[in-house]
Backbone as ProteinMPNN parsed JSONL, in Angstrom:
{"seq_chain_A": "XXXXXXXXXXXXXXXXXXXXXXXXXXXXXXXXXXXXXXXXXXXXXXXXXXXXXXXXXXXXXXXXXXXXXXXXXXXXXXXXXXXXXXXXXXXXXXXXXXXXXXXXXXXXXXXXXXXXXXXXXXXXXXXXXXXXXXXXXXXXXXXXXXXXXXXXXXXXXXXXXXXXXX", "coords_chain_A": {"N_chain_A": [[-30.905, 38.188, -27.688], [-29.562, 41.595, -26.614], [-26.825, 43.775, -27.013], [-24.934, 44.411, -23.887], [-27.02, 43.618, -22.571], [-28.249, 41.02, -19.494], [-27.932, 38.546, -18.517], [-29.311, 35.279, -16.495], [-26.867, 32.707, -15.706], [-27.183, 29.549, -14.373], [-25.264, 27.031, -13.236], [-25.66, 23.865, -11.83], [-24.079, 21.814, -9.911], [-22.217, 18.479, -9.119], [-21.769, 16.526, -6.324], [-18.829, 15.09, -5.076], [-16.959, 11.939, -4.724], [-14.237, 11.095, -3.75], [-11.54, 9.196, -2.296], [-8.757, 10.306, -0.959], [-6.828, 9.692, 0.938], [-6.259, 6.615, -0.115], [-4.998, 7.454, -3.024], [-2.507, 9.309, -0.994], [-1.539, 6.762, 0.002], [-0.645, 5.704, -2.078], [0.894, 7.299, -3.504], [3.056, 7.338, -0.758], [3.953, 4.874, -0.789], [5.385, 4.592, -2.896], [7.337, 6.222, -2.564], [9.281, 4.977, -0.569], [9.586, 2.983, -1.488], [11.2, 3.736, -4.165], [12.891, 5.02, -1.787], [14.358, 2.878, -1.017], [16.053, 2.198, -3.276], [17.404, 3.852, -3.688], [19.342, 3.983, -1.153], [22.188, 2.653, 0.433], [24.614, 0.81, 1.884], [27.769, -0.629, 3.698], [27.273, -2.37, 5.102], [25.789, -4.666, 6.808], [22.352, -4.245, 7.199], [18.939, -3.629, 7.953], [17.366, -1.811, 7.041], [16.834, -1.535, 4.344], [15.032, -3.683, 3.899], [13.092, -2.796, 5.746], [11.644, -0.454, 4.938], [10.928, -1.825, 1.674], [8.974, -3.553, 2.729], [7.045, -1.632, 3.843], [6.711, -0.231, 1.383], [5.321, -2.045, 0.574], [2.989, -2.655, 2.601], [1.624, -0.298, 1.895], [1.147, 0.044, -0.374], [-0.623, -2.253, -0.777], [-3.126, -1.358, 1.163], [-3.502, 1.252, 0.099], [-5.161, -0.554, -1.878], [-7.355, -1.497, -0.73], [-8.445, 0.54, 0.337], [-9.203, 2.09, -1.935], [-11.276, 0.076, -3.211], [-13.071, 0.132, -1.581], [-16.55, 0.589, -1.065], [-17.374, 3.828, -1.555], [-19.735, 5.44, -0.126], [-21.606, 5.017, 3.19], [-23.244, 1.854, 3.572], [-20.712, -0.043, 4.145], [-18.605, 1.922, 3.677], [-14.939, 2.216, 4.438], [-12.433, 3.566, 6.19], [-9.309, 5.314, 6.362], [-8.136, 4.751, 8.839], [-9.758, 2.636, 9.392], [-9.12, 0.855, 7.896], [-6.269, 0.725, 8.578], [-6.994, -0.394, 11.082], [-7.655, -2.977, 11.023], [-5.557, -4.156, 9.691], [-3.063, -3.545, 10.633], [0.374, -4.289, 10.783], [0.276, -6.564, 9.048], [0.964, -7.915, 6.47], [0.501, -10.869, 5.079], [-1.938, -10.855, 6.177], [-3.359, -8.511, 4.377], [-3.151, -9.018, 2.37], [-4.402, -11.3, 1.303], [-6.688, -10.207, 1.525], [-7.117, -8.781, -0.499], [-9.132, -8.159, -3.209], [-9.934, -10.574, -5.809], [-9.043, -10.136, -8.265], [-6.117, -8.912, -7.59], [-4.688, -10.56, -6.162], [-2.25, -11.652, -7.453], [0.191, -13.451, -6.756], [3.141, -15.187, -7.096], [3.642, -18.401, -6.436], [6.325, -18.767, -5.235], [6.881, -16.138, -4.216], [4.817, -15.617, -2.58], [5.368, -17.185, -0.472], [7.941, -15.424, -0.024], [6.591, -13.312, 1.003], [5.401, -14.304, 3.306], [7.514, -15.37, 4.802], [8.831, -12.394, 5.015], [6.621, -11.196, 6.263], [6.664, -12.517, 8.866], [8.741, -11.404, 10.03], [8.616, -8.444, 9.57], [5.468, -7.722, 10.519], [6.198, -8.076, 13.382], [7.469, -5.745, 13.781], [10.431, -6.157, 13.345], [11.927, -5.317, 11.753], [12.765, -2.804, 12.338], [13.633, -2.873, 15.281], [16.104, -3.721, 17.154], [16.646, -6.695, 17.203], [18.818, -9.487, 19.514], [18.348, -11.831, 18.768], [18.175, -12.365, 16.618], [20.174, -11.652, 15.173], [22.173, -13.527, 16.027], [20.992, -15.636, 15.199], [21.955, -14.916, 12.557], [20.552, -13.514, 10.921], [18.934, -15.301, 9.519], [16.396, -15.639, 9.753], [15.353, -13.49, 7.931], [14.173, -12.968, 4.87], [15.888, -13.048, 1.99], [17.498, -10.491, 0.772], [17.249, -9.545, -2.082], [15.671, -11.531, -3.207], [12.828, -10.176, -1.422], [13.364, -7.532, -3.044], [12.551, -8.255, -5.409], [10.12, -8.795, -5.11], [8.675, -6.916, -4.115], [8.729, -5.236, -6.501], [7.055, -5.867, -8.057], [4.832, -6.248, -6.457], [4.683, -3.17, -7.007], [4.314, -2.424, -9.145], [2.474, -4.21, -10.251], [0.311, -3.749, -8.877], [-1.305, -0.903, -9.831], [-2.242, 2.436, -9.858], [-5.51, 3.488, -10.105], [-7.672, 5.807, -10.697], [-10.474, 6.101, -8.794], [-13.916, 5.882, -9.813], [-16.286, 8.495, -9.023], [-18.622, 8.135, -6.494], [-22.168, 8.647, -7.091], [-24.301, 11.009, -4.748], [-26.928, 10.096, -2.893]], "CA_chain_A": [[-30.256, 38.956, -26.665], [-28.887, 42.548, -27.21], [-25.486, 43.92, -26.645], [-25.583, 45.03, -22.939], [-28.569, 42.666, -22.046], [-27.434, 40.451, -18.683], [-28.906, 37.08, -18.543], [-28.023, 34.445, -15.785], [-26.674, 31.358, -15.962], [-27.217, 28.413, -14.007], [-24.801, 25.245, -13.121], [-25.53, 23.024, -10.882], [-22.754, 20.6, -9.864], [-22.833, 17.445, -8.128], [-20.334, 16.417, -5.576], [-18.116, 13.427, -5.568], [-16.129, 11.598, -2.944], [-12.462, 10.376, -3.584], [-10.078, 8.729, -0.933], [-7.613, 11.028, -1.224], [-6.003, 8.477, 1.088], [-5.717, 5.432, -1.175], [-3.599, 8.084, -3.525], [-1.555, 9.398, -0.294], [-0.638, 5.32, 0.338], [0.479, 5.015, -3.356], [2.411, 8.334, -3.01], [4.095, 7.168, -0.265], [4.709, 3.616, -0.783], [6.492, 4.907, -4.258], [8.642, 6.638, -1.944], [9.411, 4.396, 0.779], [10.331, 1.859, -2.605], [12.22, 4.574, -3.986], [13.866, 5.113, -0.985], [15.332, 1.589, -0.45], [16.658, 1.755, -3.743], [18.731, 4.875, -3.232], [19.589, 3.277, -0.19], [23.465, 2.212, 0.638], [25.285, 0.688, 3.197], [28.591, -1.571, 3.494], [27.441, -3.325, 5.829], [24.31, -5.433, 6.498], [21.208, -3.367, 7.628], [17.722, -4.152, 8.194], [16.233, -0.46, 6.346], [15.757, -1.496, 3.034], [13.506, -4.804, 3.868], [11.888, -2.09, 6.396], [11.983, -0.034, 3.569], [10.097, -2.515, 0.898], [8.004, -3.906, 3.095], [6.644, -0.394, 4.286], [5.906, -0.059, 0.022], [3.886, -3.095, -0.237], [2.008, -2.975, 2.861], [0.774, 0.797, 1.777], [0.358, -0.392, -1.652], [-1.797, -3.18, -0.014], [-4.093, -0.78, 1.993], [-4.154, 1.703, -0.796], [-6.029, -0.881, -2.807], [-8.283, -1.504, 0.502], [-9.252, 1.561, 0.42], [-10.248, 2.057, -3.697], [-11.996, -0.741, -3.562], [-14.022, 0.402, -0.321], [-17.669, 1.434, -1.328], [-17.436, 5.269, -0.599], [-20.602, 5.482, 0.744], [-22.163, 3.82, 3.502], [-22.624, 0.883, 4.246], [-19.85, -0.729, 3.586], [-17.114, 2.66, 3.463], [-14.26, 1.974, 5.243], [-11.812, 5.253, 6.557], [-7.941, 4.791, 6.789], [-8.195, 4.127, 10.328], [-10.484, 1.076, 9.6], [-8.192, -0.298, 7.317], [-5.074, 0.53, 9.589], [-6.922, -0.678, 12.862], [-7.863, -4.119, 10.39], [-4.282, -5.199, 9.332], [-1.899, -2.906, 11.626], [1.382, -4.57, 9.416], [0.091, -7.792, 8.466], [0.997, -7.831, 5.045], [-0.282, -11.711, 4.725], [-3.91, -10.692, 5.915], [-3.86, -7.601, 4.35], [-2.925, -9.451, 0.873], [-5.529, -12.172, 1.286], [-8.357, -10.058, 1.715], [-7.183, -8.038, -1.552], [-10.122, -8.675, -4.52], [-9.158, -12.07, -6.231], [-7.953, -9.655, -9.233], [-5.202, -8.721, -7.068], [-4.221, -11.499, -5.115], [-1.014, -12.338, -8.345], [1.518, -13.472, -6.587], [3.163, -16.808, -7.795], [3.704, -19.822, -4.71], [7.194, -18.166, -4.398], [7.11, -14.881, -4.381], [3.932, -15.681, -1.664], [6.63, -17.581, 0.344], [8.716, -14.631, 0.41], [5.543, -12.501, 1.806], [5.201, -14.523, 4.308], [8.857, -15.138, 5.731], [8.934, -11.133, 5.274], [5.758, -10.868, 7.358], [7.215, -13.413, 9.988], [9.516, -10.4, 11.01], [7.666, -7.332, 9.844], [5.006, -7.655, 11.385], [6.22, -7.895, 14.714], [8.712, -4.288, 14.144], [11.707, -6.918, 13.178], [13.047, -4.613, 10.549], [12.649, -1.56, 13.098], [14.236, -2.629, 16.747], [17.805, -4.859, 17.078], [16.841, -8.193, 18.069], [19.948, -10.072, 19.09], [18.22, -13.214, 18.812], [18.054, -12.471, 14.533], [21.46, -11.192, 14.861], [22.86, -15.018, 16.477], [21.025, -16.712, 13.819], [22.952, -14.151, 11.099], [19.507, -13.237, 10.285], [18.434, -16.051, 8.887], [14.856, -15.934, 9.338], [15.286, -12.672, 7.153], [13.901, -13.107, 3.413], [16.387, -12.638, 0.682], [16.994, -8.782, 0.327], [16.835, -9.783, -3.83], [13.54, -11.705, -3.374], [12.064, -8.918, -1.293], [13.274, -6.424, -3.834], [11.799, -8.786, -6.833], [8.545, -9.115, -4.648], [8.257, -5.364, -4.216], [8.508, -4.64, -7.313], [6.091, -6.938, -9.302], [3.891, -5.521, -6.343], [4.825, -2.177, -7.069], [3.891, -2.634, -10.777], [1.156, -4.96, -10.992], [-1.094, -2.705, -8.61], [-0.785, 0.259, -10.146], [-2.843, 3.374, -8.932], [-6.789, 3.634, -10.952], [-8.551, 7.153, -10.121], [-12.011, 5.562, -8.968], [-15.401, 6.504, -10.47], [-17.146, 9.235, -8.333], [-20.051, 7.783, -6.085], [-22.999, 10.101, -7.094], [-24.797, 11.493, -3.69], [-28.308, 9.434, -3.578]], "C_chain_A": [[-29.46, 40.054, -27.367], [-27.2, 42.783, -26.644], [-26.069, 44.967, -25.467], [-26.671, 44.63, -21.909], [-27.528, 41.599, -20.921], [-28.553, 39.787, -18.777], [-27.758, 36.045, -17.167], [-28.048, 33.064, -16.303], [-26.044, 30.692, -14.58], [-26.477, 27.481, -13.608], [-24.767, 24.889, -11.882], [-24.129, 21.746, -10.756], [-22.558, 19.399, -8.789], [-21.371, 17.367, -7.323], [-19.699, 15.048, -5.625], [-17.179, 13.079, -4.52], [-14.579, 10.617, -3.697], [-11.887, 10.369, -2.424], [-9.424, 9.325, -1.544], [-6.82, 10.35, -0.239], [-5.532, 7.564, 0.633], [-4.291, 6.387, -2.179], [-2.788, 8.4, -2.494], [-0.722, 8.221, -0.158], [0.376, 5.186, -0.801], [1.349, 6.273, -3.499], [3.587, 7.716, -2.216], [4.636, 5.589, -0.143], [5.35, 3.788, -1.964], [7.49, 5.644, -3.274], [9.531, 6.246, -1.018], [10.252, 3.296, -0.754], [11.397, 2.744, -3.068], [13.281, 4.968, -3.178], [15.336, 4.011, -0.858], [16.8, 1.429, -1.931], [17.925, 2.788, -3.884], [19.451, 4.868, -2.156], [21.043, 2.617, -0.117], [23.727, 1.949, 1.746], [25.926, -0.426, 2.984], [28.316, -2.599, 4.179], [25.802, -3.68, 6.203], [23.277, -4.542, 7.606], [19.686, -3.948, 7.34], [16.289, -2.864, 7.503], [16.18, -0.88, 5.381], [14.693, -2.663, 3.643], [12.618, -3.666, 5.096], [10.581, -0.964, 5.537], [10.684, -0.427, 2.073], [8.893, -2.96, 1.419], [6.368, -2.922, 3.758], [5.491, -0.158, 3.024], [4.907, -1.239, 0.224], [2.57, -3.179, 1.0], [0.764, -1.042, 2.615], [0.379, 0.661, 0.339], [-1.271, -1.307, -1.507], [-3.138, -2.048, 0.295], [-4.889, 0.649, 0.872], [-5.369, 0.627, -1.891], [-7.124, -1.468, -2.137], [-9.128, -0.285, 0.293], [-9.839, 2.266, -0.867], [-10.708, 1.276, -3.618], [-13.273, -0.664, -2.648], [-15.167, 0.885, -0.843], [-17.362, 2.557, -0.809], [-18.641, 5.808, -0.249], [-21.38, 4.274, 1.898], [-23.252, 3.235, 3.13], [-21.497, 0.676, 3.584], [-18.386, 0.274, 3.186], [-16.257, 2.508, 4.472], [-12.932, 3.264, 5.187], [-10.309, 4.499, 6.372], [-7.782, 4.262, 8.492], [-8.824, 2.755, 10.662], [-9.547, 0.012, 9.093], [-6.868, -0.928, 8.361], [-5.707, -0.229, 11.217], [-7.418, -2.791, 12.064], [-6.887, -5.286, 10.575], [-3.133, -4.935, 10.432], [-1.169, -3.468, 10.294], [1.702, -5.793, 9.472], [0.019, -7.394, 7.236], [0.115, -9.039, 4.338], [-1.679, -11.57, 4.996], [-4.041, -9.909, 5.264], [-3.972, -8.245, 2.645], [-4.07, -10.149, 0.555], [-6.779, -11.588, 1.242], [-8.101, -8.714, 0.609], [-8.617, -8.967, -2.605], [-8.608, -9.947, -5.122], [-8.155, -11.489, -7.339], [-6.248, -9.209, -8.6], [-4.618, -9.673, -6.908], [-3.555, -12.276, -6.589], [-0.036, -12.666, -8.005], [1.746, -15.024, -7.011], [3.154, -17.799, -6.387], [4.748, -19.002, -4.532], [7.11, -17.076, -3.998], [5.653, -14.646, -2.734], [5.333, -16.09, -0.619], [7.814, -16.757, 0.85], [8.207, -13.243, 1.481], [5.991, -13.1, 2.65], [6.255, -14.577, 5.74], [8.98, -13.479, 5.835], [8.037, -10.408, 6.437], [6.264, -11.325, 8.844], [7.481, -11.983, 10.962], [8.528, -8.786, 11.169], [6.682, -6.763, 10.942], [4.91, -7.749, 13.315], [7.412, -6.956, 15.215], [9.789, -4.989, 13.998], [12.29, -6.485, 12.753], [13.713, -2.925, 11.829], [13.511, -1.292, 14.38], [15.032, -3.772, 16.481], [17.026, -5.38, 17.889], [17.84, -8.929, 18.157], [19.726, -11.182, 18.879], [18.596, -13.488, 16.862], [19.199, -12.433, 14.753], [22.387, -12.796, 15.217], [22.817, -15.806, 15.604], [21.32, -15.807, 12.378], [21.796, -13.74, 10.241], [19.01, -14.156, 9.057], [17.181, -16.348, 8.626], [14.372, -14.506, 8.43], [15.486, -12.773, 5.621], [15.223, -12.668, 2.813], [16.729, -11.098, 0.518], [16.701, -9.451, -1.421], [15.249, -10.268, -3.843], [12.823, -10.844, -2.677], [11.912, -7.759, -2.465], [12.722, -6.993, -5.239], [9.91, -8.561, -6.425], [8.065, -7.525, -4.389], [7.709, -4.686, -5.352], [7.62, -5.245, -8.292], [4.773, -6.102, -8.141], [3.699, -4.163, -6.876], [3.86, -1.925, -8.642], [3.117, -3.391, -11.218], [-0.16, -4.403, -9.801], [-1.308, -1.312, -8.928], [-2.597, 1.251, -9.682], [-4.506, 3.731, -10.465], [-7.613, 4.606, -10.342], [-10.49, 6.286, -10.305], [-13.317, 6.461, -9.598], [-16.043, 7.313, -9.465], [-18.293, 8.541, -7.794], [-20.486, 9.135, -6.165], [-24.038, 9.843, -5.72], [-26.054, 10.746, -3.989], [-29.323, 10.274, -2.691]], "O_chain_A": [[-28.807, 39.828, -28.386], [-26.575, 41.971, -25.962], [-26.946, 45.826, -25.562], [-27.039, 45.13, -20.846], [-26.363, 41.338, -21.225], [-29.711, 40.134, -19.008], [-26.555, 35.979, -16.917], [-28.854, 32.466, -17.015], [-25.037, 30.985, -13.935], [-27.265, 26.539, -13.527], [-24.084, 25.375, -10.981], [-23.53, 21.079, -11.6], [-22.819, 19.604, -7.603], [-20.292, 17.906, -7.571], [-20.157, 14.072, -6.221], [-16.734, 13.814, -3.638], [-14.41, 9.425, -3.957], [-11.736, 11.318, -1.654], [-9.317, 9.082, -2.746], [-5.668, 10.408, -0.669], [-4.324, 7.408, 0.811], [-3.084, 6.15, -2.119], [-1.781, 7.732, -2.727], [0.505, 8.311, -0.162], [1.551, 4.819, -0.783], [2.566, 6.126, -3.608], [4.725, 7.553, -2.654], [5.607, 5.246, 0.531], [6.123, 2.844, -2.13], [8.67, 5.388, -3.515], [10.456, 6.962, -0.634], [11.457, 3.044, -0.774], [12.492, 2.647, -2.514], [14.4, 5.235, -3.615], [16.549, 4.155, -0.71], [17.913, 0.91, -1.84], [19.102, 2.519, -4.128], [20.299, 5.756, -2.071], [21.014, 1.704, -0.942], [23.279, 2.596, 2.692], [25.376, -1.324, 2.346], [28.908, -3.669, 4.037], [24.833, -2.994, 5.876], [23.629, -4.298, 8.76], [19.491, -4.734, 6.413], [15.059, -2.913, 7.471], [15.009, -0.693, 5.05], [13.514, -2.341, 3.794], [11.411, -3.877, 5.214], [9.359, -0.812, 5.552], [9.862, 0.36, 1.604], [7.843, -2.846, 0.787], [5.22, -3.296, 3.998], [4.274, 0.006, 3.11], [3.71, -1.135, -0.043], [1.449, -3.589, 0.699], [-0.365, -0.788, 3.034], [-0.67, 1.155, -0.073], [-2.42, -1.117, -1.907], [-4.088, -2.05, -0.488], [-6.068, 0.988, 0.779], [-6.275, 1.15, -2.539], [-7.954, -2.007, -2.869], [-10.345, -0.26, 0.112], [-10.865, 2.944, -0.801], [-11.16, 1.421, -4.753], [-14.317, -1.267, -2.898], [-14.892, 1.998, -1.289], [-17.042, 2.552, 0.38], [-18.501, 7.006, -0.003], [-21.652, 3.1, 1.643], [-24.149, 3.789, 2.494], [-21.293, 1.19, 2.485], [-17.383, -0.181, 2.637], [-16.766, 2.659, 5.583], [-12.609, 3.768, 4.111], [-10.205, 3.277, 6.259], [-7.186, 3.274, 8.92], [-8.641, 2.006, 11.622], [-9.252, -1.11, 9.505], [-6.536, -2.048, 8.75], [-5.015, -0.502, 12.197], [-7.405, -3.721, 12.87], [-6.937, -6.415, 11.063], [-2.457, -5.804, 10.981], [-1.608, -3.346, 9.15], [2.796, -6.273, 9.768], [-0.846, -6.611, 6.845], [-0.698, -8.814, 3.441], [-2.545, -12.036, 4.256], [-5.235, -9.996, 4.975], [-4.854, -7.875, 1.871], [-4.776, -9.754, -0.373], [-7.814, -12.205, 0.989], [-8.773, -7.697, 0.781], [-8.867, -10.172, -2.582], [-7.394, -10.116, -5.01], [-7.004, -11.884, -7.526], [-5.294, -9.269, -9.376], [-3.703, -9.768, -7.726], [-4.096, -13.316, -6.967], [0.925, -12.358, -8.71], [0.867, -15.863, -7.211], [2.438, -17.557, -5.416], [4.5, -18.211, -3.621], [7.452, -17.149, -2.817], [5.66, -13.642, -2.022], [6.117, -15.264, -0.151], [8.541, -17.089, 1.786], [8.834, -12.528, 2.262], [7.082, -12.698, 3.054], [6.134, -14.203, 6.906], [9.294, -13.171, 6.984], [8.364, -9.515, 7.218], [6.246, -10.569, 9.815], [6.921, -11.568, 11.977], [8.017, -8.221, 12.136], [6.818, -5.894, 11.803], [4.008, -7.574, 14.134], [8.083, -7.026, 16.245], [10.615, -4.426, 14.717], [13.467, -6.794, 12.935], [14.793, -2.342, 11.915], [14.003, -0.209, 14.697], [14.707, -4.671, 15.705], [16.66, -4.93, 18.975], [18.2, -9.339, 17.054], [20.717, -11.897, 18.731], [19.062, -14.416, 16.201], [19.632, -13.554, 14.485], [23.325, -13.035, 14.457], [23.704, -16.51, 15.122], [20.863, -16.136, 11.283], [21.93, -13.609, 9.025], [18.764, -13.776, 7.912], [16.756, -17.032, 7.696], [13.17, -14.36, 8.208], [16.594, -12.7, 5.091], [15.643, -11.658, 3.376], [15.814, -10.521, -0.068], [15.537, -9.798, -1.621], [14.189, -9.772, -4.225], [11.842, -10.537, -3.355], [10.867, -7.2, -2.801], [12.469, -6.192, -6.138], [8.923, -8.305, -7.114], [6.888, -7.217, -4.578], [6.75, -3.918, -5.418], [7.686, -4.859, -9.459], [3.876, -5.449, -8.674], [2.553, -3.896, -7.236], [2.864, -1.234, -8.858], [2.895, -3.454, -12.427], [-1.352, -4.672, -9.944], [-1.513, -0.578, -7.96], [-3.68, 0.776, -9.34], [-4.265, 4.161, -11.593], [-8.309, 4.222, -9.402], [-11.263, 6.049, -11.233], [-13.369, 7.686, -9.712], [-16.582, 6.492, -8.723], [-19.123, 8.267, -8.662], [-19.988, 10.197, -5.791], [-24.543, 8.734, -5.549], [-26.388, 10.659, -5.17], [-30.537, 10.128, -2.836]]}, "name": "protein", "num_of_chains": 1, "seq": "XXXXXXXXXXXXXXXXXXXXXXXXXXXXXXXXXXXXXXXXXXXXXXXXXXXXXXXXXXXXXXXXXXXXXXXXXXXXXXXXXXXXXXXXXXXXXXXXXXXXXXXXXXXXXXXXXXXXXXXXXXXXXXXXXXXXXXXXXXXXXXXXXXXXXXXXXXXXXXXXXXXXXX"}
């Protein structure tokens, strides 16, 4: 080729499919954890366990949705996941891959009393019935915030492999 000579060039490029949802969940369940811990108040409040529990069930669903084949059969949307669990944290945990599913007997035990309320908006709307029993059927804030954070840090966020187009 001379100086002046135009030649073309070629690239083809394939396309690739990422949930850019699964990362939005772990965005915002780092911030929703974050939040709780910048979080104050003298007096007893029900936003951080709304707070933590917010992180783990979008941690949860983020790893629903990386693990989802991204093509069909078998891809599942954020809306499938969310219309799946709504904010069952205990189903949404159980039907994590077995590699996931680390929690010890307690730290399960603290899921579940956390789900008790969660899941039915407990952290969200004044029940005076919690408030009579001094909120006693309300987990631990410490073991929530231990159980957050072992989730927080033992699912950590893995940029999946591109499905190539067939």
């Amino acid at each position: 080729m001379t100086d002046g000579e135009k030649r073309e060039i070629r690239v083809e490029l394939e396309s690739a499919h990422f949930n850019l949802s699964a990362h939005g969940f772990r965005l915002w369940a780092k911030q929703y954890y974050d939040c709780r811990h910048s979080f104050t108040c003298s007096d007893f409040s029900p936003v951080p366990y709304f707070l933590l529990c917010l992180a783990i069930e979008l941690q949860f669903k983020a790893v629903h949705l990386e693990q989802s084949n991204p093509a069909p059969p078998g891809h599942r949307t954020q809306d499938d996941i969310k219309n799946l669990y709504w904010h069952d944290l205990v189903s949404s945990y159980r039907d994590l891959p077995a590699a996931y599913r680390t929690l010890s007997p307690n730290q399960y035990d603290v899921l579940k009393k956390a789900n008790e309320v969660y899941s039915k908006k407990g952290f969200e709307y004044v029940n005076v019935h919690d408030a009579v029993r001094a909120f006693s059927n309300f987990p631990k804030l410490e073991d929530l915030d231990e159980l957050a954070t072992a989730i927080m840090t033992a699912l950590p966020f893995v940029l999946p492999t591109p499905a190539r187009p067939s």
